[in-house]
C-alpha positions in Angstrom: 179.4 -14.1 -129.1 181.6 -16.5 -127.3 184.3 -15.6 -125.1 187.9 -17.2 -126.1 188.9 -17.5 -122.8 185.5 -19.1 -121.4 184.8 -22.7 -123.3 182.7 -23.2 -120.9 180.4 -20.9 -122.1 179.4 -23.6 -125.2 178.6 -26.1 -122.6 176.3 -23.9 -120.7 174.0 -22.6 -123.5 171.1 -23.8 -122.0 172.0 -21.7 -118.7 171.5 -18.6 -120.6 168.5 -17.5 -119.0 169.6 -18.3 -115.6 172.2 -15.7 -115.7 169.5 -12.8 -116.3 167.9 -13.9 -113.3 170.3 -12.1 -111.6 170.3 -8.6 -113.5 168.7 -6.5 -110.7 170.2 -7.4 -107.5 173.4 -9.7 -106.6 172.2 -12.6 -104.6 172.9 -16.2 -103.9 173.6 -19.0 -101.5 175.5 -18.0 -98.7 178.4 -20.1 -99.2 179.0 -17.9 -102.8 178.6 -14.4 -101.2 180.7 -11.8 -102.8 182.7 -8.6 -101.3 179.8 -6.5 -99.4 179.1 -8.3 -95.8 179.4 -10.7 -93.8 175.3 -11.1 -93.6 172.4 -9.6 -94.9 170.8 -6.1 -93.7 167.5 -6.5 -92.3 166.9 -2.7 -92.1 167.7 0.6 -94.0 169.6 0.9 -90.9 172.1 -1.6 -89.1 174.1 -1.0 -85.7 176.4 -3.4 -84.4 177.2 -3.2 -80.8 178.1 0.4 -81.5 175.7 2.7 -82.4 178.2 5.2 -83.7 179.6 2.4 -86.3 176.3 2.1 -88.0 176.2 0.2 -91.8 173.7 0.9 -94.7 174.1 -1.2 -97.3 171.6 -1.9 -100.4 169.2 -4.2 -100.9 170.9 -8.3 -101.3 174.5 -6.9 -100.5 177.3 -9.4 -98.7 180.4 -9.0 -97.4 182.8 -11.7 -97.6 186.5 -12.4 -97.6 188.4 -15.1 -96.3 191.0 -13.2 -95.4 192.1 -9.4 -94.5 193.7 -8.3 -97.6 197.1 -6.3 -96.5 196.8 -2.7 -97.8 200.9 -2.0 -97.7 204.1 -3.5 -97.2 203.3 -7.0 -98.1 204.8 -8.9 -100.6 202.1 -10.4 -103.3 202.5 -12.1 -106.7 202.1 -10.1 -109.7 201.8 -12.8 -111.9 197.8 -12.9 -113.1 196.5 -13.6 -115.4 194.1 -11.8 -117.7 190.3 -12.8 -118.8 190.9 -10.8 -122.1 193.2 -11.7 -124.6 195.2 -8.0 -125.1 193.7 -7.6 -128.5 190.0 -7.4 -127.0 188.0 -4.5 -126.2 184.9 -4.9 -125.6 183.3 -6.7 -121.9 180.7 -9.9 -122.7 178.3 -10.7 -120.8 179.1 -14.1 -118.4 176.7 -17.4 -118.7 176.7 -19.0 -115.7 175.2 -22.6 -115.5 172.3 -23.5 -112.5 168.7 -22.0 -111.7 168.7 -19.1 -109.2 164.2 -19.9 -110.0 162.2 -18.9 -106.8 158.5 -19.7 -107.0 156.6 -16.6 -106.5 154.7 -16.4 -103.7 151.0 -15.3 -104.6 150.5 -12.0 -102.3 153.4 -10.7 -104.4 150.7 -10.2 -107.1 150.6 -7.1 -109.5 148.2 -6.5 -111.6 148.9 -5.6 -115.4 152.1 -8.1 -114.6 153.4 -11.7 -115.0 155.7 -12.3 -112.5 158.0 -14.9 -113.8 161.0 -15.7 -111.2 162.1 -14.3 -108.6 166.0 -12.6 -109.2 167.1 -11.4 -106.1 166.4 -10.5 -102.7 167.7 -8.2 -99.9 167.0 -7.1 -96.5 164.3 -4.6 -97.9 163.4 -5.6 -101.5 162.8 -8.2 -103.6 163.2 -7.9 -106.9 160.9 -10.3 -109.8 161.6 -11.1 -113.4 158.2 -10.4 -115.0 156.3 -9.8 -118.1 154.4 -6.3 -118.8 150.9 -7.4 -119.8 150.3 -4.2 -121.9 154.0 -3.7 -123.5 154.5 -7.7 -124.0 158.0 -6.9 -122.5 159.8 -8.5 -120.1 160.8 -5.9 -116.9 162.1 -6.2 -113.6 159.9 -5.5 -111.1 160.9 -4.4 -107.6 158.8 -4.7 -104.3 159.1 -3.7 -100.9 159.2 -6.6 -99.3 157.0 -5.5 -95.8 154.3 -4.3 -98.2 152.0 -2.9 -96.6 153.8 -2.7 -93.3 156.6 -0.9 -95.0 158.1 1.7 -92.1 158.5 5.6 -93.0 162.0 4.8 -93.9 161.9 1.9 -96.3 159.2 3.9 -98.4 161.4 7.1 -98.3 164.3 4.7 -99.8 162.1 3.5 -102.5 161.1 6.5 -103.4 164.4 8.5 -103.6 165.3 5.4 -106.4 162.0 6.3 -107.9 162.9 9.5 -108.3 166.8 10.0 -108.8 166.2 6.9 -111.6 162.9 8.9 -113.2 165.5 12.3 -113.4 168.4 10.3 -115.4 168.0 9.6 -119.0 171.5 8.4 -120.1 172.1 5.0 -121.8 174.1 3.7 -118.9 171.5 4.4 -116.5 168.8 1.5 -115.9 165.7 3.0 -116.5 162.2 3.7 -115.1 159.6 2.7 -116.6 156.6 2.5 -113.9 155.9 3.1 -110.3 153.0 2.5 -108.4 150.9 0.4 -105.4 148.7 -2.4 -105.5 146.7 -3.5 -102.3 149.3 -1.6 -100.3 152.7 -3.1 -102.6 154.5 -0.7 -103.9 156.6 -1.4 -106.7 158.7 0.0 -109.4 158.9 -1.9 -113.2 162.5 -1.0 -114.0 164.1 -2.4 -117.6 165.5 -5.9 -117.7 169.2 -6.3 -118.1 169.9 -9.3 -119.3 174.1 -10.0 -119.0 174.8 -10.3 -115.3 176.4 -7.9 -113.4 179.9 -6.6 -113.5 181.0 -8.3 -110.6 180.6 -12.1 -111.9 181.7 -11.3 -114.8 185.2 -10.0 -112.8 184.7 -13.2 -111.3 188.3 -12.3 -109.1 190.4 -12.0 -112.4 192.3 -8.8 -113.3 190.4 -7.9 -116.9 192.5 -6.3 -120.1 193.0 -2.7 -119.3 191.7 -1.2 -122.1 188.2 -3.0 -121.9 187.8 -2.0 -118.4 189.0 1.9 -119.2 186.5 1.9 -121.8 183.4 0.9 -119.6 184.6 3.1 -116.4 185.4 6.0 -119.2 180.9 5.5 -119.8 180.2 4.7 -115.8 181.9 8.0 -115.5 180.1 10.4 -118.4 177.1 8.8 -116.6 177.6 9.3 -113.7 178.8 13.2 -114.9 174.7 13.3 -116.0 173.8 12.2 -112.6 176.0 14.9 -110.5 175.1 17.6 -113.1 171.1 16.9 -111.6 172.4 16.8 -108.1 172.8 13.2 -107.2 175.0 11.0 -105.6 175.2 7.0 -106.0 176.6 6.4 -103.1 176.7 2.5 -104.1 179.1 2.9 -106.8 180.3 -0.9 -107.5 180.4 -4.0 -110.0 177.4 -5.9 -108.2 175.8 -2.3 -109.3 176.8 -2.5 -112.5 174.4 -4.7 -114.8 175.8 -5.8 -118.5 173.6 -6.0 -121.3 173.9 -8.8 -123.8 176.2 -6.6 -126.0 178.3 -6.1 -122.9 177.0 -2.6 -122.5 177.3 -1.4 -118.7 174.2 0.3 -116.8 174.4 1.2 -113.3 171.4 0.3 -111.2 170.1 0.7 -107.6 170.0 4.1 -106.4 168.3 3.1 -103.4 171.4 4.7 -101.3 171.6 8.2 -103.7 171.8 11.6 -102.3 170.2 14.9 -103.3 172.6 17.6 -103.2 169.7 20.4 -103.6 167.3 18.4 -100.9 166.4 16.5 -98.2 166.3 13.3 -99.8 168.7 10.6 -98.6 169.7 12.5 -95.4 170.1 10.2 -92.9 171.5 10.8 -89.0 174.7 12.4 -88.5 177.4 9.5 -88.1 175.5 6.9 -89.9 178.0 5.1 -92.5 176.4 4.3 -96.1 177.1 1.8 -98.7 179.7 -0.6 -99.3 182.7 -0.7 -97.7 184.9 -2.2 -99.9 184.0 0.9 -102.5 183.4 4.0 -99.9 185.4 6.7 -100.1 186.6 7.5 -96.8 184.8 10.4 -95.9 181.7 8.1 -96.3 183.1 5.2 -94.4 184.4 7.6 -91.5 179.9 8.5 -91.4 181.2 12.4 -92.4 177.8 12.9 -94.5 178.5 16.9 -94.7 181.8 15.8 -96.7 179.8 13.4 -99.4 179.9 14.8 -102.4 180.4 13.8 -106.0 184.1 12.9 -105.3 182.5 9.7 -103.2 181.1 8.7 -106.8 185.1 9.6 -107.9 186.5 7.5 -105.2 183.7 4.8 -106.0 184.9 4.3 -110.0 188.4 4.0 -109.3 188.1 1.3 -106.6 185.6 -0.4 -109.4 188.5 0.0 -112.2 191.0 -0.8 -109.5 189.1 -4.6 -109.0 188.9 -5.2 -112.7 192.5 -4.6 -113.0 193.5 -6.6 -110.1 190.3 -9.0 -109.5 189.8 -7.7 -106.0 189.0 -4.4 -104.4 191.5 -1.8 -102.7 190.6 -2.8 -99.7 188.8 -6.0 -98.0 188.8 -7.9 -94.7 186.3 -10.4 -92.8 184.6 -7.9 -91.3 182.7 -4.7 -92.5 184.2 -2.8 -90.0 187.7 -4.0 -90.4 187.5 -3.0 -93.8 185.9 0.4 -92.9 189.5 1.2 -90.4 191.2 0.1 -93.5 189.4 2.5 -95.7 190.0 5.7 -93.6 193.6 4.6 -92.2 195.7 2.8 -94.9 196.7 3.3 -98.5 195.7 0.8 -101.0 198.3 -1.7 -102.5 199.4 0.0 -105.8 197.9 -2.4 -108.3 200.8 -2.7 -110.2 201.7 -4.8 -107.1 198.9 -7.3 -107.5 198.9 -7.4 -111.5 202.3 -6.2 -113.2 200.4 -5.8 -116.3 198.9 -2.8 -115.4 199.4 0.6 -117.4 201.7 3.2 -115.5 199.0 5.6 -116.9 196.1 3.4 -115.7 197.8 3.3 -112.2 197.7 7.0 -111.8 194.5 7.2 -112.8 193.3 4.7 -110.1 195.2 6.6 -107.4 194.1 10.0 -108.2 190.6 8.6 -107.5 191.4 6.7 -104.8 192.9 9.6 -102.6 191.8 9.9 -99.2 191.6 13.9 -99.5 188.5 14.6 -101.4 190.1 17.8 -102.9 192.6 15.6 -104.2 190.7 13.4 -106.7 189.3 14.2 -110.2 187.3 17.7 -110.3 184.3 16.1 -112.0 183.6 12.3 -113.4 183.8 13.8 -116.6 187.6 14.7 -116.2 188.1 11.0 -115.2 186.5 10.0 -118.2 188.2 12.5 -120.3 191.4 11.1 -118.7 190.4 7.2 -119.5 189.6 8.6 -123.1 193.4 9.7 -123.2 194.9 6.6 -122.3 193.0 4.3 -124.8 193.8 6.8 -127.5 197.5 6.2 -126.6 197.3 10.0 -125.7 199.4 11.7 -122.5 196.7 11.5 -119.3 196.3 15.1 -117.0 198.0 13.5 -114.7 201.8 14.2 -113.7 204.1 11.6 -111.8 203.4 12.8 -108.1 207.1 14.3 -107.2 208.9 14.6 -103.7 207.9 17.7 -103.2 204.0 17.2 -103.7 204.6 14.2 -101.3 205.7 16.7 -98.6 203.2 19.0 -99.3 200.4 16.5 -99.0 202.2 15.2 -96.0 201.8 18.8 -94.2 198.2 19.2 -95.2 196.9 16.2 -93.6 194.6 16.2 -90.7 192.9 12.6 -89.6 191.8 12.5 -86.1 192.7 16.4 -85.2 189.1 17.3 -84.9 188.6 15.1 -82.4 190.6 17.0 -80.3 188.8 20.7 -80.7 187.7 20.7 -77.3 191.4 21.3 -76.3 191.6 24.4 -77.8 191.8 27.1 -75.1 193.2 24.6 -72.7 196.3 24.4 -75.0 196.6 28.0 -74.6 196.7 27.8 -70.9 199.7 25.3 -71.0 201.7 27.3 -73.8 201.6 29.8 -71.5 202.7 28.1 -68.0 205.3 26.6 -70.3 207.1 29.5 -71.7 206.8 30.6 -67.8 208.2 28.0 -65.8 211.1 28.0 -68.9 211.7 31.8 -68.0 211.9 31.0 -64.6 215.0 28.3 -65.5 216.6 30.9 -67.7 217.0 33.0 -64.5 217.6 30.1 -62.0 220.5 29.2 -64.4 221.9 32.1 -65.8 225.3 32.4 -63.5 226.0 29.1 -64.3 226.7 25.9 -61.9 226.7 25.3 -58.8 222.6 26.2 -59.1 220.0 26.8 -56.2 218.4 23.5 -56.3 215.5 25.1 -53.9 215.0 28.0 -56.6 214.8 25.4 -59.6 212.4 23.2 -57.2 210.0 26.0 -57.0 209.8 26.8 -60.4 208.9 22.8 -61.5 206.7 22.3 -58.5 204.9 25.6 -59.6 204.7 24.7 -62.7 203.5 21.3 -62.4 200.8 22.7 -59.5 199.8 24.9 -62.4 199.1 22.6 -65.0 197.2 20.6 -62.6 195.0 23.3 -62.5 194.3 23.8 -65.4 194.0 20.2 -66.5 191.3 19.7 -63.5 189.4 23.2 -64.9 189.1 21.7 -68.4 187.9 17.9 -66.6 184.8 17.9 -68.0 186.4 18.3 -72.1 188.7 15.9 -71.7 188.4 13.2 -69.3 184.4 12.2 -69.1 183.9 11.3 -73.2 187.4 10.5 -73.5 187.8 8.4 -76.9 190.6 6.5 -78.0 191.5 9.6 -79.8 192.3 11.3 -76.9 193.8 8.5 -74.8 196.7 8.3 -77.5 197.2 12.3 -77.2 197.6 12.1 -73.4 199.5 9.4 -73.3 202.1 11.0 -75.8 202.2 13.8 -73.7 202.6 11.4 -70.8 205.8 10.0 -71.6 206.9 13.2 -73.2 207.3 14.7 -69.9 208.0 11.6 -67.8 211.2 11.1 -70.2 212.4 14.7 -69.8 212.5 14.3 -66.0 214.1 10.9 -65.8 216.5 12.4 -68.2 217.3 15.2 -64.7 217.3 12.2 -63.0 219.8 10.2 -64.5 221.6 13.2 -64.8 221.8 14.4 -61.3 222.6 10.4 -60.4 225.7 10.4 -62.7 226.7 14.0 -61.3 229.9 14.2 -59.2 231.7 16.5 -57.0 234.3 17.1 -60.2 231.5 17.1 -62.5 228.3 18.6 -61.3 225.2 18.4 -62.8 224.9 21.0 -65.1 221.1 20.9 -66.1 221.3 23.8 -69.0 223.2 20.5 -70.9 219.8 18.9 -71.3 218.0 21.6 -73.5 219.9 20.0 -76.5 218.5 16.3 -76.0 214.6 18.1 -74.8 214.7 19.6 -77.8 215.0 16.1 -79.9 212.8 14.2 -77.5 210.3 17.2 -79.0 210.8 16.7 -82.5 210.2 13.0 -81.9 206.9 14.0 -80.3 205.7 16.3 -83.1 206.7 13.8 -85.7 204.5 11.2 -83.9 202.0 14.0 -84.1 202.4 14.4 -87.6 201.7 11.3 -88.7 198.5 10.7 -86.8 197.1 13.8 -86.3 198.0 17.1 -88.4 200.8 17.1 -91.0 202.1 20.6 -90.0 203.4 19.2 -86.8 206.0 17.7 -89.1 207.2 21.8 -89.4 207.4 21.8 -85.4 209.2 18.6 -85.3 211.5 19.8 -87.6 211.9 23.1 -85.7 212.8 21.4 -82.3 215.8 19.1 -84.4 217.3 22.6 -85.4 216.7 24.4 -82.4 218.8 21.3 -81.0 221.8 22.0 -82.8 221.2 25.9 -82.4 221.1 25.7 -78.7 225.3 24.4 -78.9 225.9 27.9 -79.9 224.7 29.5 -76.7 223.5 27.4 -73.9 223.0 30.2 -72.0 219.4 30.9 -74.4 218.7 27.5 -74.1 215.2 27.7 -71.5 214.3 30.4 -73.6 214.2 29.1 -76.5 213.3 25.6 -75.5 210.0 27.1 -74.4 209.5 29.6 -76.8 209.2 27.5 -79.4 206.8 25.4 -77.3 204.1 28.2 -76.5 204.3 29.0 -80.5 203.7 25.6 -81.0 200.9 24.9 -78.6 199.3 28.1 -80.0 199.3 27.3 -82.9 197.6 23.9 -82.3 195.1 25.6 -80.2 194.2 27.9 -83.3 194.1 24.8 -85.3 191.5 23.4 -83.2 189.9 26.5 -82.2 189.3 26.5 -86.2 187.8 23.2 -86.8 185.5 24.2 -83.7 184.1 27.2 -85.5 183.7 24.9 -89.0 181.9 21.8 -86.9 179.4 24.2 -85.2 179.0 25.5 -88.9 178.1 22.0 -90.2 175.7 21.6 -87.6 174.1 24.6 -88.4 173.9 23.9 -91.9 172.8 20.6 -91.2 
């Protein structure tokens, strides 16, 4: 069955066979390394300079893109072209021309076998075409490459694929059909997929959207089976998705997968696995108490969202430039990239593509159900997402507040010394002007003296492990208070005899420099600072009613604020120290 748009393929019959030589694992000359990394993974484990941005990929993965791909705001040609004429609906399987042949080195040896070629290789495996001796059938055999030196961690991999493989029996699951050791090599004889894998056929060309619905709509009711037994992929993506000769999809490699009900695939708290250009971003951001079937979720859509744009949501030069852009930005609707796209198919993508866990599809099976919908020309679960649901999401955000918990009571402190030092100006400038400048002098010097104080008492939370995180926070803060008093300042300098300076003025325009502050917030911390923003701009316009209220009010609302912030934190204390103890 020859592809139309491929005439190629005629010229390359005799590369057939070549192309099955890469059913198990995605490898190949540098120079033709696909979306993973920039190099391979000698360990289960790799750290780059940091040990807290550790990578885990699978065996023979690379990551590779010649440039950062902008996520928003960038202007890209919607013009592509498709590798399916609109009238087809069904994948084939891609013939590519030129031997991938390794000779097989002797020690790789296994008796009842014939090991053929050699199909791919990674940082821990190596995976042979070869020949069951018994069966007369051809299998894929895959070895530990260290053998006999294999470390504790490398044989607890293989064996969580042993196993999570040996518990699925679904058609779109590669399957088991041996494990077992010889002279200290372990290996497991898995079945030989003969089409290539999903992610040269793509071969960076948006695919017709009803084809790729219809083979994420069975990644997705297989990958349903998989949940219902209590595992996670992990590794959900096209170089993990092997095409029979029919075109049929199987997912493969679940050297990464997680036991929900277990200990198996636990790694160390902070350690980031898979592929970055496919992690959700719970998984990219190392959160491994958050992974969950909903990684799987994110995982599909970013796979349908390449085959309908030929590239991945997300992808820079660098593994950990894509990881930022995983957890930080949004992807580029793929409407953008390919104009072709569905409306339907689009929402579908973006539902599984939301940061918020919560957000996404319930179960694969709903996503399926959903990709069922659209290709029956049927209305999908999914409603437009409305201004309102916008704001709501908006509010419910949280990024990098957790980083902040240790704040908590010291936030209390401050609300306090705040609403203090602002009942102090209510009295210093209740009868109006001329003021007591020695009266209003004591109550700022008192009140910076105190939150010196308390700052210094709370030195050791803040300023020894201070991340970037933090930095940001204090230096918001920082110019926060730095630009109310240079706004007394230039006040008291523009002040004349006829027109003295009449401070309680200011409350208006501290109020707004507030709002600013907690819309800042907002958007990088926790969404319901957006509420306290919004807050300060009416309090603004309140305050012209009776400046006399002004201090009161001013720092009223900025203890309730504080508080509530404090809460907020003292909260996601309580839930980390829950986690670890779960953990």
């Amino acid at each position: 069955m020859n592809d139309p748009q491929r005439p190629e393929d005629a010229k390359e019959k005799t590369a057939e066979d070549e192309i099955r030589d890469q059913s198990l694992l995605d490898t190949g000359p540098a120079d033709q390394a696909h979306e993973d990394t920039g190099r391979e993974m000698p360990t289960i484990m790799h750290s780059a300079n940091d040990e807290d941005a550790t990578l885990v990929v699978s065996d023979a993965e690379l990551i590779q893109g010649p440039s950062c791909k902008p996520s928003v705001n960038s202007e890209i040609e919607s013009e592509l072209p498709t590798l399916l004429p609109n009238n087809e609906s069904e994948f084939r399987p891609l013939t590519i021309a030129g031997s991938v042949s390794q000779t097989v080195p002797a020690e790789h040896s296994i008796a009842g076998y014939d090991l053929v070629r050699e199909l791919g290789r990674g940082g821990m495996g190596v995976v042979y075409k070869a020949q069951d001796q018994k069966l007369k059938r051809p299998v894929a055999l895959k070895m530990i490459l260290s053998g006999e030196y294999a470390s504790g961690e490398e044989m607890q991999r293989f064996q969580i694929e042993a196993e999570a493989v040996a518990k699925l029996q679904h058609p779109q699951f590669v399957h088991i059909y041996d494990v077992g050791s010889h002279e200290g090599r372990h290996f497991i004889s898995l079945e030989y997929v003969d089409g290539g894998d999903l992610n040269k056929y793509i071969d960076g060309r948006p695919q017709n959207a009803k084809a790729s619905a219809k083979i994420v709509e069975k990644l997705a009711r297989a990958m349903d089976v998989a949940h219902q037994q209590g595992i996670v992929h992990r590794d959900l993506k096209p170089a993990n998705i092997l095409l029979t000769a029919r075109g049929e999809p199987k997912i493969t490699d679940f050297g990464l997968a997680k036991v929900m009900d277990g200990n198996l695939g636990a790694t160390r708290s902070g350690a980031v696995l898979g592929t970055p250009s496919y992690m959700a971003p719970e998984q990219a951001a190392g959160k491994r108490h958050m992974i969950s079937a909903a990684a799987d979720i994110y995982a599909l859509g970013a796979i349908l969202y390449h085959l309908m744009t030929g590239r991945p949501p997300f992808q820079c030069e660098s593994a950990f430039d894509t990881l930022l852009q995983v957890i930080e930005d949004q992807p580029v609707s793929p409407r953008r990239l390919n104009n072709t796209v569905p409306i339907d198919l689009e929402r579908i993508i973006l539902k599984c593509l939301e940061k918020d866990p919560q957000h996404r599809y319930a179960t694969a099976n709903q996503l399926a159900n959903d990709l069922r919908r659209y290709q029956d020309g049927e209305s999908i679960s999914i409603q437009s997402v409305n201004f309102i649901d916008k704001i709501s999401r908006s509010l419910q955000r949280s990024k990098h507040d957790i980083d902040l918990r240790a704040w908590a009571s010291m936030l209390y402190w401050i609300a306090g010394i705040v609403f203090m030092a602002e009942v102090g100006i209510f009295f210093h400038t209740f009868d109006g002007p001329p003021y007591y400048w020695q009266s209003g002098l004591l109550v700022r010097s008192t009140q910076i003296i105190m939150l010196a104080a308390v700052l210094w008492a709370y030195r050791d939370k803040w300023s020894v492990s201070m991340g970037s995180v933090e930095r940001q926070m204090l230096s918001i803060w920082i110019a926060f208070f730095l630009s109310c008093w240079l706004c007394l300042l230039v006040a008291y300098l523009m002040a004349t005899p006829d027109n003295p300076l009449d401070q309680i003025m200011l409350y208006p325009h501290f109020a707004i420099l507030s709002g600013v502050i907690y819309c800042v917030i907002g958007s990088n911390y926790w969404g319901q600072c957006y509420v306290f923003g919004a807050a300060f701009f009416a309090l603004s316009l309140a305050m012209t009613l009776e400046l006399t209220l002004a201090p009161l009010q001013f720092g009223g609302l900025w203890a309730i604020c504080l508080m509530l912030i404090g809460r907020r934190l003292q909260f996601l204390t309580t839930h980390a120290d829950e986690i670890a103890t779960d953990e």
